[in-house]
Phi, psi and omega in degrees: 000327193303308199311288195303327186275344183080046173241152196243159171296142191107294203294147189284159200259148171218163182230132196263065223286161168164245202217121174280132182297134160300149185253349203191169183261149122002114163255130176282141174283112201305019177084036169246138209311153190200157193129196201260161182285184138294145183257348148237157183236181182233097190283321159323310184222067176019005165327120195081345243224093203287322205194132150245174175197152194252155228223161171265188172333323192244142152261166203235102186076229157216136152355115143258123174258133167226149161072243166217039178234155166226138182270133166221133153272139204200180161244206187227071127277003160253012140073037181328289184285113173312335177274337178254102161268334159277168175326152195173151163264150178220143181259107199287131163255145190205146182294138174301320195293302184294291183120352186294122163332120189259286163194194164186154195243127169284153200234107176254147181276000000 
């Protein structure tokens, strides 16, 4: 970290409290429900339950929302991208409103 910030080893550190520069405008969301979620659901008769989607055998984490994408790790066992067909983790993006396939990135060893 001394590299990237350009402190020489030794030296005392100071902290600049302040305001952080926007880096970007503000992205709007797209008319997804924001609020308190349900705290229970019914997967049988779809109670609470705006969108599902199958996942590949293993998941990776929990579910990230930004904006209007949800991020999932997952592997590539629903074999989505034509070009990557072998085993693989892959980090999948799918639309908030839906559920719809977005992309998704391999992860290789």
């Amino acid at each position: 970290m001394s590299r990237i910030a350009g402190v020489k080893f030794g030296d005392p550190a100071a902290s600049h409290a302040g305001p952080a520069p926007s880096v970007g405008p503000l992205l709007q969301t797209t008319g997804i429900h924001t609020g308190n979620p349900p705290v229970d659901w019914d997967r049988t008769t779809g109670r609470n339950i705006v969108w599902s989607v199958e996942l590949g055998d293993d998941t990776f984490g929990r579910p990230v929302v930004d904006a209007d994408a949800v991020y999932v790790g997952t592997d590539n066992a629903r074999l989505l991208n034509p070009a990557f067909q072998e085993e693989a983790g892959v980090l999948m993006a799918l639309d908030a409103k839906d559920g719809t396939f977005r992309w998704q990135d391999v992860a290789r060893e």
